[in-house]
N, C-alpha and C positions, 0 to 999 in steps of 0.2 A: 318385544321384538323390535329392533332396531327396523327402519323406513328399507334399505338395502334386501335385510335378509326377509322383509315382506313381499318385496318386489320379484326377488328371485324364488321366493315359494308359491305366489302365487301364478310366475311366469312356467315353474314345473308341473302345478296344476292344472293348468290352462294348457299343456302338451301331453301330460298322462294323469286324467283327473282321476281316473280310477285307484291312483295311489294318495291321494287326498285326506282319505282316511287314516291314513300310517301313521305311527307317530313321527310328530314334524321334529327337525331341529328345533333342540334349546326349548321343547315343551317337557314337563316332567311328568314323570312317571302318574305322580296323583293325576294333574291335570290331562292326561291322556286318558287313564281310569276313569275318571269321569268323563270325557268326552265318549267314551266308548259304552258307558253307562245311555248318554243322552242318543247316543246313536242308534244301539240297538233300542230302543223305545217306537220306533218307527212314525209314521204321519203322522201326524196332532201332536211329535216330541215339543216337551218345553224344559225348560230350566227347573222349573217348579217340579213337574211329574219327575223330574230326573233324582231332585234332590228327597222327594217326597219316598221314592224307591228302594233308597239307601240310608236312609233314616237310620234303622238298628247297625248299620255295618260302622264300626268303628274305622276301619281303614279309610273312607273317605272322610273331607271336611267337609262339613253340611253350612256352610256359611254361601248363602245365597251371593253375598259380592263377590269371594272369589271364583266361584261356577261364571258368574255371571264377568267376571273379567277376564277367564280363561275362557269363554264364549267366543270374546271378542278379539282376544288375542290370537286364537287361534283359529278361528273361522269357521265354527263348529258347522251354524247353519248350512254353509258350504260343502262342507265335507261330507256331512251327513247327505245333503241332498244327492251329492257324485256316488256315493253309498248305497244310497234308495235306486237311483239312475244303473248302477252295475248291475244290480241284484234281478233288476225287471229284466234287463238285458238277459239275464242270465236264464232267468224264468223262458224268458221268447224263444230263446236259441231251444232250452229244452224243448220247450209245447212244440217247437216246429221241428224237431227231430222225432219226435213221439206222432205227430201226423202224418208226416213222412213214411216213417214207418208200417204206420196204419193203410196210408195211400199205396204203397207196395205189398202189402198181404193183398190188399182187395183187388188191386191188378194182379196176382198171382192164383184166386181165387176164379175171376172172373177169365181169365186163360184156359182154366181147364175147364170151367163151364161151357166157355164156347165151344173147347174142342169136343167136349161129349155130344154139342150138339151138334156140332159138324156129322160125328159122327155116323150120330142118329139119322142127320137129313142125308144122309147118304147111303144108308139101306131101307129109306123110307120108301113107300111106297103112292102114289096120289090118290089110291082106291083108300087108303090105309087112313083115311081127314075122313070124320063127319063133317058135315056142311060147315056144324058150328065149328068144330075146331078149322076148317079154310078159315074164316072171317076171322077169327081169334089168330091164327097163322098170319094173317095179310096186315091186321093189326099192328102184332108185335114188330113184324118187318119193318112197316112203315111208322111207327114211332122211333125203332131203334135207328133207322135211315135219318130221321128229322135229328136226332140226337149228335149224332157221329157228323153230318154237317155243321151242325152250331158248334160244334166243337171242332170242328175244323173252322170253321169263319174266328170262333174268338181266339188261336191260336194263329191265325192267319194262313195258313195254308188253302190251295186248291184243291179240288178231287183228284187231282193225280200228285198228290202228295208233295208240290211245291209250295217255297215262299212268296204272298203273293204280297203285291206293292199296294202300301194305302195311300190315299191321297199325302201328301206333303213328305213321304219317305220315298228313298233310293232302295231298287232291289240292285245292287250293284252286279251279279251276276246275270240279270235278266235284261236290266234296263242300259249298262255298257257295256254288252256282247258286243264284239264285232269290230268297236273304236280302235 
């Protein structure tokens, strides 16, 4: 590869490395085959394990210098790594749509829990507690009370359902009302 057409591949890299992998200009068909070989081989890939792979496959050259200078020519470790780098991404984006997911069933769950117990506390009666179930009743209250604040403080809100200002932050509606 001429010094020009490196320059400008690796300057395309370096804007959409995720296309890194592709086959490049002016690489051939084998040597993309092989690089796609040493690619998918994943972490611990080497030149060796790649060629070692394809041993029986007549379609590849198994000569260690050419692998090994289509390596370099074409930036395999690079490519590969932008490759590894998309794929994780790709993984993240799932797992975080899949708890997402998860985190809305259990809001959706814990919804109608509450409302049955609204419910319930609403044609309750206060003859209707044994002693234990008060103390077990004042309990629950006051854990789910402790809960629903810290969850309002690490969110940042106040009990009345505002944004509140932490130190070294602007609450822009609160703090220049009036200016």
């Amino acid at each position: 590869m001429k010094n020009i057409d490196k320059v400008l591949e690796e300057a395309r890299a370096d804007m959409m490395p995720f296309y890194s992998w592709e086959l490049l200009p002016k690489e051939s068909a084998e040597a993309f085959a092989a690089f796609c070989v040493f690619r998918d081989l994943g972490f611990g890939r080497n030149i060796r394990k790649a060629i070692d792979s394809v041993k029986n496959n007549d379609a590849f050259s198994q000569s260690y210098g050419s692998w090994r200078k289509w390596a370099v020519d074409y930036r395999w470790k690079e490519r590969a790594a932008d490759y590894d780098r998309y794929n994780e991404q790709l993984k993240q984006t799932e797992n975080r749509k899949t708890i997402e997911a998860q985190a809305e069933k259990h809001r959706e769950v814990t919804g109608k829990m509450l409302d049955v117990a609204i419910k319930k506390l609403d044609t309750m009666k206060p003859e209707d507690l044994s002693p234990g179930g008060v103390v077990e009743f004042v309990q629950t209250s006051a854990k789910t009370n402790k809960e629903i604040v810290e969850l309002m403080q690490i969110s940042g809100l106040t009990p009345n359902g505002k944004t509140e200002s932490k130190q070294g932050e602007f609450n822009f509606v609160s703090d220049f009302q009036g200016l």
